[in-house]
C-alpha positions in Angstrom: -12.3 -164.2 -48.6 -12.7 -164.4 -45.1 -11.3 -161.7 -42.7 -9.9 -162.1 -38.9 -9.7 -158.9 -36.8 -7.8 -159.5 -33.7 -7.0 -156.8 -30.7 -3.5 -155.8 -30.4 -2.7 -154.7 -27.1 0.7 -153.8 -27.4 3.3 -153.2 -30.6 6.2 -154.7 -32.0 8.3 -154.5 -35.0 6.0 -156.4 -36.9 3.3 -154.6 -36.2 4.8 -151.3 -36.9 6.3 -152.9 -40.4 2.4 -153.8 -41.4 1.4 -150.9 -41.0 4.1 -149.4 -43.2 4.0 -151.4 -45.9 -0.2 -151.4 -45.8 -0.1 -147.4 -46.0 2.1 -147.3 -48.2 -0.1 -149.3 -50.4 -3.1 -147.0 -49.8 -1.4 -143.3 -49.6 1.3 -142.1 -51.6 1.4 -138.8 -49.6 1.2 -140.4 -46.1 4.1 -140.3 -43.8 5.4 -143.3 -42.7 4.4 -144.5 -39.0 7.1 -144.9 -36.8 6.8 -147.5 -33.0 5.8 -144.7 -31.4 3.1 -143.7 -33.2 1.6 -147.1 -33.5 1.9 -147.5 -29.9 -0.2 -145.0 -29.5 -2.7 -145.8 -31.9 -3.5 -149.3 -29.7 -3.2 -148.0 -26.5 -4.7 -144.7 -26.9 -8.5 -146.9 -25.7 -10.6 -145.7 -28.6 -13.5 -147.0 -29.6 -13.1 -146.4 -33.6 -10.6 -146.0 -36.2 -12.0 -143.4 -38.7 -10.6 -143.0 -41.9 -11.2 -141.1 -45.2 -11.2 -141.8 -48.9 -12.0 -140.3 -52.2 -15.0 -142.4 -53.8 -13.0 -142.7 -56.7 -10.0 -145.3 -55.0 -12.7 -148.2 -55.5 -10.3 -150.5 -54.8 -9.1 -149.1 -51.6 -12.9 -148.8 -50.6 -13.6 -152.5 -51.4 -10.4 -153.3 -49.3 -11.9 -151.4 -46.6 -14.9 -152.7 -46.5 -13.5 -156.4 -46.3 -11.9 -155.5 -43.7 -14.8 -154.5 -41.2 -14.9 -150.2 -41.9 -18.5 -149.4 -42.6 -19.3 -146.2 -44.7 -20.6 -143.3 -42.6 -23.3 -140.2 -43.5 -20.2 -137.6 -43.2 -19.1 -134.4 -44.5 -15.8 -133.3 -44.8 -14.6 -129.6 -44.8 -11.0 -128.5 -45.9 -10.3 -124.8 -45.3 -7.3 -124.1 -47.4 -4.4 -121.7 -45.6 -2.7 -121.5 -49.1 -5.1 -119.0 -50.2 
């Protein structure tokens, strides 16, 4: 499978509909991203996109690792406000 990563520098419908229909495939509590929000996500200058996933999706993790995301040493802390 080969894999092409290009640098969007600015959004469009298209762009914004990827994005839907891709999280939707990978979240099932995610909210949907509206233009705005992708606008900012490709302008914003970052030098990373972080994201998180339980080890047990393996298939979302094989996705992401096709796609260029590398696993990082990491912990992750959740203090619950529920309790």
């Amino acid at each position: 499978m080969d894999v092409r990563v290009d640098i969007i520098r600015e959004t469009s419908e298209e762009l914004v509909n990827a994005f839907g229909r891709l999280l939707l495939q990978l979240s099932s509590t995610a909210k949907p991203l509206d233009h705005e929000t992708v606008r900012q996500m490709v302008t914003c200058d970052a030098n990373t996109a972080d994201l998180t996933s339980r080890p047990d999706r393996s298939a979302a993790n094989r996705l992401y690792e096709r796609l260029g995301f590398r696993t990082r040493q990491s912990t992750v802390y959740r203090f619950a406000l529920d309790e």
